[in-house]
N, C-alpha and C positions, 0 to 999 in steps of 0.2 A: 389592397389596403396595407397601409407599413404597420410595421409590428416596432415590438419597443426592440429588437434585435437590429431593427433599421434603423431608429433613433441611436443607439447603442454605436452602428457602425460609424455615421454620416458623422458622430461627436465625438469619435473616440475613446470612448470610456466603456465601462463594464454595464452590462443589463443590468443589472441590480442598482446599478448608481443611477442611473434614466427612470428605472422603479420607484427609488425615493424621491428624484424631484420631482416629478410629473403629478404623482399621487399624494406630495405636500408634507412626505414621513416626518415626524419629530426627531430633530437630532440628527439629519442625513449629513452626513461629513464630506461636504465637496463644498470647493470655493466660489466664491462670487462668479468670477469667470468660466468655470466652469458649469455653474448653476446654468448661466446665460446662453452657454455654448449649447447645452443639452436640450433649452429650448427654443433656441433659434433653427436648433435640428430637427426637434418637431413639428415648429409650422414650416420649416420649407419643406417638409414630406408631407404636412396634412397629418398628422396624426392624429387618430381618434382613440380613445379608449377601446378594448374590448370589454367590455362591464357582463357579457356570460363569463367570458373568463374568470373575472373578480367575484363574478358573484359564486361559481365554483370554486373558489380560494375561500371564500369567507364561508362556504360549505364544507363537503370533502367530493374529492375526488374518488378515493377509495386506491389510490395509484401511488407509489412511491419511485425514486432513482434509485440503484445503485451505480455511483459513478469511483469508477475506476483507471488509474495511470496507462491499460497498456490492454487489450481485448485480447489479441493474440497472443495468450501467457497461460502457461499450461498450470498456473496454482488457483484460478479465477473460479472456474469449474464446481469444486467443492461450497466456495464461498457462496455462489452463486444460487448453488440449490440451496441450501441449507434457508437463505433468505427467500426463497421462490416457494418451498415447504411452510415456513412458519408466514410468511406470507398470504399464503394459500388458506390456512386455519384459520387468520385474523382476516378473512375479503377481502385483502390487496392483492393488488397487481403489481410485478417489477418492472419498471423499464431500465436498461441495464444502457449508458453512457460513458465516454472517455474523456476524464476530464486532464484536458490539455488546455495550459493559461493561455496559450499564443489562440487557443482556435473561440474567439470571441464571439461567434457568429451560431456554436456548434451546439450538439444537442441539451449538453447542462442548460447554458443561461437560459435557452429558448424557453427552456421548460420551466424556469423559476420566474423566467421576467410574465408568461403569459400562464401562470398559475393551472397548471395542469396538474399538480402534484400534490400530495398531503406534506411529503417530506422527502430527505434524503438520509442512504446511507454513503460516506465519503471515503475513499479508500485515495488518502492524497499522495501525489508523489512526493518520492522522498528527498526532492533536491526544495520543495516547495516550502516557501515560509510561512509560519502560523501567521503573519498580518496578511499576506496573498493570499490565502486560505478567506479570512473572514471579509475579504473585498469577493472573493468569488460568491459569496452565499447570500442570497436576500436573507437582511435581518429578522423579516418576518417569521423562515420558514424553520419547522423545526429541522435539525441536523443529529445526525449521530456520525462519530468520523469512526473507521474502523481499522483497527490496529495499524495507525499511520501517524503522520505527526499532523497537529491539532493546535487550536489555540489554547490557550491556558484554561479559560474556564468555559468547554466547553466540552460536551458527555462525548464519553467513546468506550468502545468496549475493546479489548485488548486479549491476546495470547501471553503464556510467559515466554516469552521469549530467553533470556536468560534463561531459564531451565532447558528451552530446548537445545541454545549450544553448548550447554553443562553437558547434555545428554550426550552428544555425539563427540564430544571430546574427552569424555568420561570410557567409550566406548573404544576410540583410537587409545587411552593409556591402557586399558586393559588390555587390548592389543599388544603390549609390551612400547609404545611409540614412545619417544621421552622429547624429540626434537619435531616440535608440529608448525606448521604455520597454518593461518587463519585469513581466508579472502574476504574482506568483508565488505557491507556497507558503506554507503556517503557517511562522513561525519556529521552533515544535516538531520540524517537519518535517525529518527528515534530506532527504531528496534534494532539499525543498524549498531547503534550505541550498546543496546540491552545484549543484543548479540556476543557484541565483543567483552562485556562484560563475565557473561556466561563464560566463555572460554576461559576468559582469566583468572575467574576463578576457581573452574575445574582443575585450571593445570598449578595452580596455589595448594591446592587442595590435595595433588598428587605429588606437591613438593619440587615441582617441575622449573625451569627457569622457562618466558617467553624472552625470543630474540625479537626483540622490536624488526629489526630489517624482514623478519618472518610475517609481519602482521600489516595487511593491506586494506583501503578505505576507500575502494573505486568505484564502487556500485553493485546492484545486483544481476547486472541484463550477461548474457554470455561474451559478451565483448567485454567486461569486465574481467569476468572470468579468466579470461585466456592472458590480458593483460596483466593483471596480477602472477597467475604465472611467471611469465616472461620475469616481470619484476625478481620473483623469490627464486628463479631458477641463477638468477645473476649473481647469489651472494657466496660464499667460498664454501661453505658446508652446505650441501643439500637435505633439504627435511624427510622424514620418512614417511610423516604425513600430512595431509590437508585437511583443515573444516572449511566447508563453503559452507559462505553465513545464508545464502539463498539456492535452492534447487539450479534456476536461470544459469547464473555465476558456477552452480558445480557442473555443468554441460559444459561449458567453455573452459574448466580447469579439466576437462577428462578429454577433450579435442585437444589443447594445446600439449599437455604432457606426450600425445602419443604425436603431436607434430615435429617433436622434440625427439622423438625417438625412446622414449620411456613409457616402461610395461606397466602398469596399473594391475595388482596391487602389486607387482611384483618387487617395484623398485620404488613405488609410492601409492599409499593408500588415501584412497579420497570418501570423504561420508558429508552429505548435504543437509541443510538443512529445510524443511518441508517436503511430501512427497507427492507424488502424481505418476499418471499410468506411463507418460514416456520414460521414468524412470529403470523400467524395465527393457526399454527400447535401445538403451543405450549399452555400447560395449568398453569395458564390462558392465553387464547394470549395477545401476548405481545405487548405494547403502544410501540409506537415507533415515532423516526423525521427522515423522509424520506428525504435523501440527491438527490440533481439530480444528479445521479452516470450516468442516459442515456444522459445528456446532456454535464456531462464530458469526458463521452468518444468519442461523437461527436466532443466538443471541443477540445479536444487532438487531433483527427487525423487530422482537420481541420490546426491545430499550425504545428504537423508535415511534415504536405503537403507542408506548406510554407517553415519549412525550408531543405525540400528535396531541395526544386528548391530556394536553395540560401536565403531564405527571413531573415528576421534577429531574433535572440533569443527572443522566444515570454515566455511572465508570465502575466499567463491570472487567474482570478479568476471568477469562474462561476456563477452566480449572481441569474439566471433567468431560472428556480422558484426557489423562496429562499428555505430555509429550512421549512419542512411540519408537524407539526405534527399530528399523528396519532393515535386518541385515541382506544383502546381495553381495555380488562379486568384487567390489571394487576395493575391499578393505582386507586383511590378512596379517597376518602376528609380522610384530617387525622382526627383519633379518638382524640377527646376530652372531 
């Protein structure tokens, strides 16, 4: 029997958009030709409704997503329980997805076009635009997106980010560091934003000058990482130390320094931001400021609970414990 994932593929457009025309939604934003295309894709598959399915949509499931950019990522973990805990207290179940825009066919839509879910929590990537955001989500279904970027008017719960790279750039001045540079985020990237803010304004703070040619905007994944390096190691004065705005990205700035032939901390101190257990796996291990990532994902399910059952758009920022830092080997008083 074809699914609206089959309609979805045979017309080229998004499950959620075959969701609105098929089922007659008010308001579905697709053109004439495309209305036509979606259902001329239906009757040459035969498609029939699955109406358990809808009738379990217009019920509950008792089941939620957590869909996230990347499975294989060692900061997922924390977030993960945290929402699988408070979860657990409210009778839901997680189902945990990777939400990639190219993978049309993939576990998100399946599960929003044939209504398996009460809701989602959205952990979007950071290269993703709030309008590709809101074409991926049936309008129907409630959403909480989590400290990721988001459409405008739409709930998310959030970390302070800013605080947390105040934190670890607060932690290199007191190190005595005065010349830092900063690997950061996409400019897409909200927290990548908020990131680099935090720094900016710690090192404000401590009277410090940033050398622009110091401050990078590449991404979070450890091929950023090392990238960025490469970049900051080009410039005529070398830093004494690093913030990486992501964990991911500070593995790839402590591989590439020592590919270079530079000792950690000896001749460059590195401090990340978020933590996790490979942090300690790494040599040297790695300082790091442990975000509450298990208390954001409590928070998130908790927001999404509410607005299963109606409650109103929540934008919550997680406060408590603030941002931690965690010192290890990687960091040390600047040489003088």
């Amino acid at each position: 029997m074809a699914t609206l994932s089959d309609v979805a593929s045979r017309a080229g457009v998004s499950v959620s958009a075959v969701s609105r025309v098929l089922t007659g939604a008010a308001g579905a934003r697709v053109s004439d030709a495309t209305r036509q295309r979606i259902r001329d894709a239906a009757r040459e598959l035969d498609y029939r409704p699955n109406h358990a399915a809808r009738a379990l949509k217009l019920a509950r499931t008792n089941v939620i997503a957590l869909v996230v950019p990347d499975l294989p990522n060692a900061i997922v973990s924390d977030l993960l329980r945290g929402v699988q805990d408070e979860g657990h207290d409210r009778g839901y179940m997680v189902l945990l997805a990777r939400a990639e825009s190219e993978l049309e066919g993939y576990a998100l839509p399946r599960l929003l076009g044939e209504g398996r879910i009460d809701g989602a929590l959205v952990q979007a990537g950071d290269a993703t635009p709030p309008a590709e955001l809101r074409e991926q989500i049936d309008e129907g279904l409630p959403v909480v997106y989590v400290n990721s970027n988001h459409p405008d008017d739409a709930g998310f719960v959030d970390l302070q980010d800013e605080l947390g790279a105040a934190v670890a750039t607060r932690h290199l001045v007191d190190l005595g560091h005065e010349r830092i540079a900063f690997v950061g985020g996409l400019p897409s990237s909200v927290t990548g934003r908020r990131r680099v803010a935090g720094f900016r304004e710690a090192m404000a703070d401590a009277r410090l000058p940033v050398d622009e040619a110091l401050v990078t905007d590449l991404g979070y994944e450890l091929t950023a990482g090392r990238t960025a390096v490469g970049r900051i190691l080009e410039q005529r004065a070398r830093p004494s130390a690093i913030v990486a705005a992501n964990i991911n990205a500070g593995f790839g700035v402590l591989l590439e320094l020592r590919s270079r032939g530079l000792i950690v901390p000896d001749d460059v101190s590195v401090v990340a931001i978020h933590d996790a257990w490979t942090a300690d796996s790494t040599w040297p291990p790695l300082t790091t400021v442990r975000m509450p990532r298990y208390e954001l994902g409590r928070a998130a399910m908790a927001a999404l609970y509410e607005r299963i059952r109606g409650g109103s758009v929540p934008r919550v920022v997680v406060s408590d414990p603030p941002p931690e830092l965690i010192p290890r080997e990687s960091t040390a008083p600047a040489a003088h």
